[in-house]
Every structure is written in structure tokens, then in C-alpha cells.
C-alpha positions in Angstrom: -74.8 -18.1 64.0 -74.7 -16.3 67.3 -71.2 -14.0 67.5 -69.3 -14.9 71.0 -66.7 -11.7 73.0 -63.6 -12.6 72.1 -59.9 -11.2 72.3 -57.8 -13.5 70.6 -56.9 -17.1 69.7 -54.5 -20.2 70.0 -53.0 -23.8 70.6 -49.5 -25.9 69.0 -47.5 -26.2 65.8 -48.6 -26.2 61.8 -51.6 -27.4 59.4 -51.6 -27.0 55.4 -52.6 -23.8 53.0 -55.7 -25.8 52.8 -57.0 -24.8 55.8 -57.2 -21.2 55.2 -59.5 -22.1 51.3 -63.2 -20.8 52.8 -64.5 -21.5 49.1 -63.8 -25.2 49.8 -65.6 -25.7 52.6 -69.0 -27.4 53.2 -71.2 -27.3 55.3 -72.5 -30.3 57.6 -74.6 -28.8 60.3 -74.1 -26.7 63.5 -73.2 -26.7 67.2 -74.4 -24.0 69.6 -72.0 -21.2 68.6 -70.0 -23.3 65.9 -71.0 -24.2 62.5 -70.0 -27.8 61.8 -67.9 -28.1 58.0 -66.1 -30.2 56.1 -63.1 -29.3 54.2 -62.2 -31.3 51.1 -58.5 -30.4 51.0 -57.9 -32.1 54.1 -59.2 -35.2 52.8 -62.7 -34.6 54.1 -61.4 -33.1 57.4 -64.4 -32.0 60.1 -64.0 -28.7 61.2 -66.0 -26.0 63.8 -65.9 -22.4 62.7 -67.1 -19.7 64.8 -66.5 -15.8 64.2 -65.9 -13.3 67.3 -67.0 -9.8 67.6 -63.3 -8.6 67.5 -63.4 -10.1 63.8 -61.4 -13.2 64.8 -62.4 -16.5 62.6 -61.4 -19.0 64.5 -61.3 -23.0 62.9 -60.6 -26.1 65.0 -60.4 -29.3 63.2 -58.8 -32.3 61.7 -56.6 -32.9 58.6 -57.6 -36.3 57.2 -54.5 -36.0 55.3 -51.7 -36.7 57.9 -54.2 -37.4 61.3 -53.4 -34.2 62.8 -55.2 -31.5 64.9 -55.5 -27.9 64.4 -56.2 -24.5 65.3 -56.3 -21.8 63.1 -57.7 -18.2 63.7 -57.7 -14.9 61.3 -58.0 -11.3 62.0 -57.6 -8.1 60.2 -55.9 -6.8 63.2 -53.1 -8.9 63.3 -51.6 -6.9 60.9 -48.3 -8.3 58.5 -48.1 -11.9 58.9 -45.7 -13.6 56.4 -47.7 -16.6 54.5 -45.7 -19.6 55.5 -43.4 -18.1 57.9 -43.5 -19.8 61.6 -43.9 -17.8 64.8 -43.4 -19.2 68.5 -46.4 -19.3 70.4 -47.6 -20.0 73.5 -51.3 -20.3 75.0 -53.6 -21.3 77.7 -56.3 -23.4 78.0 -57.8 -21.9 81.6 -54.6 -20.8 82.7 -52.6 -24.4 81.9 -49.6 -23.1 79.4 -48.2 -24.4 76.4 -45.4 -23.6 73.8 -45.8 -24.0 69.8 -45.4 -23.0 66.5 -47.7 -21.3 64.3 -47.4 -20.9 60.4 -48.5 -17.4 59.1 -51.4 -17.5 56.6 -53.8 -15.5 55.0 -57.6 -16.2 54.2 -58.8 -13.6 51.5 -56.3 -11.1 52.5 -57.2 -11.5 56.2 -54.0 -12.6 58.4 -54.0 -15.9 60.7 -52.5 -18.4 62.7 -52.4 -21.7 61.7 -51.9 -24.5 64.8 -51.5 -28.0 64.3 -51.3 -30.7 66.8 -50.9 -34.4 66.4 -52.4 -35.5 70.0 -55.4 -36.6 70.3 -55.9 -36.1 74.0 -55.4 -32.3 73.6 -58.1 -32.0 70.6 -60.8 -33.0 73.3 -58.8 -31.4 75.9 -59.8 -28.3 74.4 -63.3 -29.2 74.7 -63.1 -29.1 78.1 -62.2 -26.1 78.6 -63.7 -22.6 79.4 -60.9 -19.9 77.8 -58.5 -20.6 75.4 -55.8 -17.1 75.2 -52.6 -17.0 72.7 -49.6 -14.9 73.2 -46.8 -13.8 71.5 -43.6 -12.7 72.2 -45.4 -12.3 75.7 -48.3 -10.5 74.7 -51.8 -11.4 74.3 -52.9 -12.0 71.0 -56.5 -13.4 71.6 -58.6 -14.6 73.8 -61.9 -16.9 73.1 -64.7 -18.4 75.1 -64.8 -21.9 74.4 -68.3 -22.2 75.2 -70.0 -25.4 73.4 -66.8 -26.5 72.2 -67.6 -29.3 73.6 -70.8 -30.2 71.6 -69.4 -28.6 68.1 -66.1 -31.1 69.0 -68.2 -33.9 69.7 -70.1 -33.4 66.3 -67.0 -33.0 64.3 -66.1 -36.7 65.6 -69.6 -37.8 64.4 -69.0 -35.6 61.1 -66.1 -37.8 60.5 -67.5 -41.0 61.0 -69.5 -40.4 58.5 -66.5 -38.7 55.8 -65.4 -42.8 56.4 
């Protein structure tokens, strides 16, 4: 898988532990710079991964559990993150602002951000779009190029046709 520039990462509100269990996932297939998975503890959720040169891992993709959305990114840099604690957010998608919640988490002893949303609209909104940036307490946290987000969006729709 091709490594994008990135700074950082983002989006709105909370997902389950499950999201953070790389061990679990599988893999279905790829997208440009995103590989396609599925991950069995959100009930056969489709997911794309991609990982960043500044060591972000950044997931967006559905829990099957509860028909939500979510964003969820790791980096070693982020320092102490309490597991399960929440932390306001906000984030652009090309410069259009948003406010959330994300809930601390840790994959392997890397920290993240989990994201969850329970729009629809915005999951493919973020397909459309060119730069996703997160901030905290008004400073930038990430930025990613969202480059064939699009495509690796549209394939996790097809991915979960298929889950049933």
C-alpha cells in the first residue's frame, strides 16, 4: 500500500474498543491508497485503513452493531491518551468546521482517536472531500489527504452488501 503526507486526523463523536483490535481484522480487497477490511467485532463492519508517513493509522468505517460511522486514527506521537476518556474535538473537511467528541484508545500501545458518527450524509461527505485536519483545544492535531476516499468509501458500501 502506497504511504500518503499526512499531519493529522479527524471527524465527530465515539465507536466501540472493537475498532482499535487489528488482530480481528480481514481483509477484503483495496482502494487506491486504502486497504478495504472487514472487522468482525462490529458485526462485519467495512472499513478503509490507510497509514501516513507521520505514523498516523487512520480507519474510516461502519459499526454493523448500532449503524454508525466512524473515524478513528493512532499515532505514537499523540502521547498520553486515557483509554475511554472523551476529548472535544473539532475538524475540517476543506475548511467546513465541525465540533465532536472523541474517545481515547489505544491499538497495541499506540494512542488514538476514536470518531463516531450516526449520519449518513457525512460518511460520503467525507468522500468528497480533498483534506480532512482535526484540532484540539485549538491546535492541530492531524491533517490527511483524502485522496481516493472516494473509491475505498465506495468499496466499503459494496463490501457491506456483501457482509448481508
Amino acid at each position: 500500500m502506497l504511504k500518503r503526507t499526512a499531519a493529522a486526523l479527524s471527524l465527530a463523536a465515539i465507536c466501540a474498543g472493537g475498532a482499535a483490535q487489528a488482530q480481528d481484522l480481514q481483509q477484503w480487497g483495496a482502494s487506491d491508497y486504502w486497504d478495504v477490511l472487514i472487522d468482525p467485532s462490529l458485526g462485519n463492519g467495512c472499513l478503509i485503513q490507510s497509514y501516513f508517513s507521520d505514523g498516523s493509522i487512520v480507519r474510516i468505517g461502519l459499526d454493523r452493531r448500532d449503524n454508525t460511522g466512524y473515524v478513528t486514527a493512532f499515532n505514537d506521537a499523540w502521547g498520553d491518551i486515557e483509554e475511554g476518556a472523551y476529548y472535544p474535538i473539532s475538524f475540517s473537511l476543506d475548511g467546513e468546521g465541525f465540533e465532536g467528541e472523541a474517545r481515547g484508545m489505544y491499538l497495541e500501545g499506540v494512542p488514538g482517536a476514536d470518531i463516531v458518527f450516526d449520519n449518513v450524509d457525512f460518511f460520503m461527505s467525507i468522500a468528497e472531500r480533498q483534506t480532512m485536519t482535526m484540532y484540539h483545544d485549538g491546535a492541530e492535531v492531524m491533517s490527511i489527504d483524502l485522496t481516493g476516499t472516494m473509491r475505498g468509501l465506495e468499496a466499503v458500501l459494496e463490501c457491506q452488501d456483501e457482509q448481508g
